[in-house]
LUMSE-489105 format. One record per residue: residue in three letters; x, y, z of N, C-alpha, C in turn. Coordinates in steps of 0.05 Angstrom, whole numbers, plus 5000, padded with zeros to 4 digits. Layout:
BEGIN
ALAXYZXYZXYZ ...
END
This chain:
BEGIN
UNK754309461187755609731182757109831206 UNK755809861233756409851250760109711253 UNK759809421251762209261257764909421232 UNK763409581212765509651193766609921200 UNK765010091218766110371232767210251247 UNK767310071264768909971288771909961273 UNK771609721252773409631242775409921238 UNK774710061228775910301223777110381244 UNK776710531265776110631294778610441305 UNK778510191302780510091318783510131303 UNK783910071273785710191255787010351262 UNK785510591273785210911276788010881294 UNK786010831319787010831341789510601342 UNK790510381332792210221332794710441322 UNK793610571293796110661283797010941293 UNK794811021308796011321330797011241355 UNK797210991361798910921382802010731376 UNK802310811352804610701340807410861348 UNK809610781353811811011362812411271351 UNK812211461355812211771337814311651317 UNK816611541322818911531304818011461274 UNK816511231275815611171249813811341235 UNK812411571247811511731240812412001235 UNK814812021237816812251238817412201211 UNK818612421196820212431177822612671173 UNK825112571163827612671175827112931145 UNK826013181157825513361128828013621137 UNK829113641139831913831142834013741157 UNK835913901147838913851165839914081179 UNK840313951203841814231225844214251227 UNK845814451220848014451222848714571251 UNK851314381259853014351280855614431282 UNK856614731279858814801270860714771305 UNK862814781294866114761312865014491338 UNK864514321328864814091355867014081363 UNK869414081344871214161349872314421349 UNK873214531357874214861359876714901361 UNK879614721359882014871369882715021349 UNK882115141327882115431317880315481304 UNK880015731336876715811330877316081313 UNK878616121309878616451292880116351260 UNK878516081256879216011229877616161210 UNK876916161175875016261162873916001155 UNK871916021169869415781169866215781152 UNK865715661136861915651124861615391121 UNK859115441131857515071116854415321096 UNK855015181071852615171060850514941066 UNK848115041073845914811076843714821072 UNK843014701052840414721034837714601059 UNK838414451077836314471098833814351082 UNK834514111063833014011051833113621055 UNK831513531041831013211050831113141017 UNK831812971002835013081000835813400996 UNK837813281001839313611005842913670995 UNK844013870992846413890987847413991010 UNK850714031011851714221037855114111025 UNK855314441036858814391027860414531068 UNK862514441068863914491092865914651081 UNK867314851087869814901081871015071106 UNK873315041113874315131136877415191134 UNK878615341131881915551125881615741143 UNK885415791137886316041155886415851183 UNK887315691191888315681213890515731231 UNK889415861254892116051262891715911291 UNK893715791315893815781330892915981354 UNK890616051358890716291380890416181410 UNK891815931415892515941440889215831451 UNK886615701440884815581443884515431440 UNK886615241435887114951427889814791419 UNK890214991404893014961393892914721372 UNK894014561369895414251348893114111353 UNK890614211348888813941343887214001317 UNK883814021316883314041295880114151296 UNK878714201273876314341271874114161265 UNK871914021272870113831266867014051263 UNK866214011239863014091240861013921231 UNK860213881237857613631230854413801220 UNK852613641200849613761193849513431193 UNK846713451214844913291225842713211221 UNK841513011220838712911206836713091222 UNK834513171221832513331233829813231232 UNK828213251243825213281246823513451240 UNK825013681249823813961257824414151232 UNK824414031206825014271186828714431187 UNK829614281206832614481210832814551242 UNK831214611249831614751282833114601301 UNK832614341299834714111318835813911307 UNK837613781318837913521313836113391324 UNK835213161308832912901311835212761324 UNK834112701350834712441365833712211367 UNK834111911361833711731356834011541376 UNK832211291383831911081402833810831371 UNK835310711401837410451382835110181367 UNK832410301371830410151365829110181338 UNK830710471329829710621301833710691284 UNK831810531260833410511234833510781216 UNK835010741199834710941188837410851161 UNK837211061140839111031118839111301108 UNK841911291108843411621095845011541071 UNK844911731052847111721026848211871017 UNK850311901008851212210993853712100987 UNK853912290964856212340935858212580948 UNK860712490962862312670979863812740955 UNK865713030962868413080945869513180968 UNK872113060970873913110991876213330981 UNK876613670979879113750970881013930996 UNK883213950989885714011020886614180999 UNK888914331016891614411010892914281013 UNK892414101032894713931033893513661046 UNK895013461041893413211051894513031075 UNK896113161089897513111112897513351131 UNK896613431153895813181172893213181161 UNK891912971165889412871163886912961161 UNK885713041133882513101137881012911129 UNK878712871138876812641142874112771137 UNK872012591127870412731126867812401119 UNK866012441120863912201116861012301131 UNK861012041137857411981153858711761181 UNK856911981205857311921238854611851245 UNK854311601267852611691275853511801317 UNK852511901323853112011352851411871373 UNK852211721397851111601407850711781439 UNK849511751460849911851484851711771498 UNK850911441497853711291517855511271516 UNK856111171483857610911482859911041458 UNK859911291453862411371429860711391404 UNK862111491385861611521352862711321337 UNK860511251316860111031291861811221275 UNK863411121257864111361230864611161218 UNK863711321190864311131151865011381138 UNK867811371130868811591122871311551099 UNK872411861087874011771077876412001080 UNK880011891079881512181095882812161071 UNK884512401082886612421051889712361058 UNK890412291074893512191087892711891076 UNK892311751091892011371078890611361059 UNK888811531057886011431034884411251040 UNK884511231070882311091081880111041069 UNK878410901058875410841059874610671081 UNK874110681105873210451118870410571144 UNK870010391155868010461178868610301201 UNK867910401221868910311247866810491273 UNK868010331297866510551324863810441331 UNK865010571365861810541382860910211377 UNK861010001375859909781368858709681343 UNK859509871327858509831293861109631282 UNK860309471268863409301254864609441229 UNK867109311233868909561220869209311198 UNK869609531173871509441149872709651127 UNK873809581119875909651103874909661072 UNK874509841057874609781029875709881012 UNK879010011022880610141010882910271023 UNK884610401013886910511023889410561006 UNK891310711017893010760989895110550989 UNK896010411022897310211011896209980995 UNK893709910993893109690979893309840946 UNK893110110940893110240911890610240910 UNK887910310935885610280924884010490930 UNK886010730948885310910969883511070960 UNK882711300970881211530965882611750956 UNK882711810932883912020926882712310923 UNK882912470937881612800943881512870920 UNK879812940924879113170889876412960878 UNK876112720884874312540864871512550880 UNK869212530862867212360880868012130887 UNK866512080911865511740913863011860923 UNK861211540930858411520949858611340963 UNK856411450985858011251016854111161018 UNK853411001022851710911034851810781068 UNK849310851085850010731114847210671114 UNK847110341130844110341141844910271162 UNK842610241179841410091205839310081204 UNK840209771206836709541207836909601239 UNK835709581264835709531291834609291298 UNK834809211326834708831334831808741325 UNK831808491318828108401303828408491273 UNK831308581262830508531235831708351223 UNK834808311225835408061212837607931234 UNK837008031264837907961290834707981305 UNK835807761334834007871347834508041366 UNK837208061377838208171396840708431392 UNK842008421361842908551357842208721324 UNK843908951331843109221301845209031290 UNK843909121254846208951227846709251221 UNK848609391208850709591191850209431167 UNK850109651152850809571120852909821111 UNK854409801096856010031082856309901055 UNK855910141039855810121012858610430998 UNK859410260987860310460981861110340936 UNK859510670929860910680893862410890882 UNK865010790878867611020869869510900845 UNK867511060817868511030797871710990799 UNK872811160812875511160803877311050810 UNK875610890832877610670836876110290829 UNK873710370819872510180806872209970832 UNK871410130855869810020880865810060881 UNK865009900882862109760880861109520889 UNK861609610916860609410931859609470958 UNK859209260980857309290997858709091027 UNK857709141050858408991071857408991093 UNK856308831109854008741124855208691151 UNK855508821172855908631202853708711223 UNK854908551242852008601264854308771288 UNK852908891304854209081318855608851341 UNK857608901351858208801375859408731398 UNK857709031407858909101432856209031454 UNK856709141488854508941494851809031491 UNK851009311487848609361479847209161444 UNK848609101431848109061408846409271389 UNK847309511393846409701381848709981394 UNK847410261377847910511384847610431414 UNK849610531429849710491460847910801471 UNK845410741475843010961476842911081455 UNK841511301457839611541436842211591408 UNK841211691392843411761378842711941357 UNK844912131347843812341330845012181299 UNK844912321280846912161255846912401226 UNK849212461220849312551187851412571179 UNK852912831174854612821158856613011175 UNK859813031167861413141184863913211164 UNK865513331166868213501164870213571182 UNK873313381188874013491211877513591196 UNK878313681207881913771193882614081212 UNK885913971213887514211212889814281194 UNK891414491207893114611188896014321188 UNK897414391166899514151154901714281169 UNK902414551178904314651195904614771222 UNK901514521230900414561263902214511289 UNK903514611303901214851309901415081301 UNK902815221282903115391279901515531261 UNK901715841245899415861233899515761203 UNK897615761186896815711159895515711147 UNK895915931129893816061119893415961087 UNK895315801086894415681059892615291064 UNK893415261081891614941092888714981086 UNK887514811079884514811078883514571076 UNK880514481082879514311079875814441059 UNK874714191050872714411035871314071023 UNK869414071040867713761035865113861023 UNK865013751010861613780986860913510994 UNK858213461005856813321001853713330979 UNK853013200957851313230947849213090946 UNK846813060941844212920943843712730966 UNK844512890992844012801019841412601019 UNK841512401027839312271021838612091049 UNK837112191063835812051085834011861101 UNK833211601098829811551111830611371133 UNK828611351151828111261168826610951162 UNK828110801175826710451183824710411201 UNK822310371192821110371218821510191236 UNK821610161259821709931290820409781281 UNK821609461287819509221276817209231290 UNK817609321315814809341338812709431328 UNK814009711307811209751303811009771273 UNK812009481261811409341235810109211238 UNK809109091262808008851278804808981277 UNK805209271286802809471302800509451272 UNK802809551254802009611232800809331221 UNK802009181223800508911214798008801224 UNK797708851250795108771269793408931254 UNK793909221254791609341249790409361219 UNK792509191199790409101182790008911175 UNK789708731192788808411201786808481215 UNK786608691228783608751247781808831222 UNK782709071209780809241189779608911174 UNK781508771167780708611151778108431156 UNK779008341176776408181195774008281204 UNK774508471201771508721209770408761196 UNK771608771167770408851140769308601131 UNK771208321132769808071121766308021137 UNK766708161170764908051182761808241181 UNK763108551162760508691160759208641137 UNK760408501112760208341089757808131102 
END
C-alpha cells in the first residue's frame, strides 16, 4: 500500500514540476490598440469578447493627417492571454500553440493597402504574419523565420476578395516534434469563394529554427486612408474576426515528463499488486 501512495506522490510531484506553459491555458484576449499610430485622432473600436473562443471586430475611419505621422498607417492587434484579458501571454519558442478564425475583411476602398490576419510577435527576430489584404488579394504567410507561401492572389484570379469570409488556420509544432532542431508552420486556410481548401507545412529557417526568442501571437488589423496623406473621412477599414479559436501544444519535454510519470504510477501500482 505503502509503494502505491509513493507511486502517487511521485506522479504528483513529476507533473508539478512540469513547465507552467503546459499548464497554462490561453482563456482571454488582450487587446493592443494603435501599435501603429500615424493617425492617432482617427475614430477607432475593437470589440472584444475577451473569451477562449471568442469574437472581436476592428474598425478604424476618419483619418486625418495631424502631423503625428502623416502617410503611414494604423495597426491594432488582440492577443492570446493567460490572465483572463489583463496581458498578453508570452511564450518560450519551446511552446506551440494553434489559433483559428473566420475573418471578413471590409474598406472603402481597397487601395492603399489593408491587411489584416494572424501574427505571431517575436522579441528578436521580427513578426510571422498569415494574412489577407485587399490591393493584391494576397492570401499568403511569410516573416521572422516562418516559411512563406502563397495560396492566392488576384493575379493568379484566386485572390481575397473583401467583403467574404475565409478561415485562416496557424500552428506551431516547436523543435522534437516533427524536427529536432527546428519549429514546422502549418497554414490552413478554407474560402468558399474561391474554392481554396487546403493546407501547407514548412519548417522555419532562419538560424534560431524557431520564433527568434519569446513571442506573443493573435490577431491584427492594419490600414490607412486611399488619399494619404491627406485627410479622409470616407476610408475605412473594419475586420471581424469570428470564433477565435486558440490552444496551446504542449513542449515535447514535458510530453516526455508526462510520460515518465505514468510509467512510474504504473510500476508502483503493478508492484503494490
Amino acid at each position: 500500500m505503502s509503494k502505491f501512495i509513493s507511486g502517487i506522490i511521485c506522479l504528483s510531484a513529476i507533473l508539478f514540476l512540469s513547465p507552467t506553459s503546459v499548464r497554462a491555458q490561453v482563456n482571454g484576449l488582450h487587446t493592443d490598440p494603435r501599435v501603429f499610430n500615424d493617425f492617432s485622432t482617427s475614430t477607432f473600436s475593437i470589440s472584444n469578447s475577451n473569451t477562449n473562443p471568442g469574437n472581436i471586430t476592428i474598425d478604424d475611419r476618419n483619418w486625418v493627417n495631424d502631423g503625428a505621422g502623416g502617410n503611414g498607417a494604423n495597426r491594432h492587434d488582440v492577443r492570446a492571454s493567460t490572465d483572463l484579458g489583463a496581458t498578453d501571454a508570452s511564450f518560450s519558442p519551446l511552446q506551440g500553440y494553434q489559433i483559428s478564425t473566420t475573418i471578413t475583411l471590409t474598406d472603402g476602398s481597397n487601395s492603399p493597402r489593408k491587411e489584416v490576419g494572424i501574427r505571431f510577435n517575436s522579441t528578436n527576430g521580427g513578426d510571422g504574419l498569415f494574412i489577407i489584404n485587399s490591393d493584391a488579394g494576397e492570401i499568403v504567410a511569410f516573416g521572422a523565420g516562418a516559411p512563406f507561401h502563397s495560396f492566392g492572389n488576384n493575379g493568379g484570379s484566386n485572390g481575397y476578395l473583401p467583403g467574404t469570409p475565409i478561415t485562416l488556420t496557424e500552428r506551431y509544432d516547436p523543435p522534437g516534434t516533427a524536427n529536432a532542431t527546428k519549429g514546422l508552420m502549418t497554414y490552413s486556410v478554407n474560402y468558399p469563394t474561391r474554392g481554396i481548401n487546403s493546407s501547407f507545412s514548412g519548417l522555419f529557417d532562419n538560424i534560431e529554427g524557431t520564433p527568434a526568442g519569446n513571442f506573443t501571437f493573435g490577431v491584427y488589423a492594419q490600414g490607412g486612408p486611399s488619399t494619404s496623406p491627406t485627410n479622409d473621412a470616407t476610408d475605412f477599414i473594419t475586420a471581424q474576426f469570428q470564433n477565435v479559436t486558440i490552444s496551446l501544444v504542449p513542449e515535447p519535454a514535458s510530453l516526455g515528463m508526462i510520460g515518465l510519470a505514468g510509467l512510474l504510477f504504473a510500476r508502483r501500482r503493478k508492484m503494490a499488486v
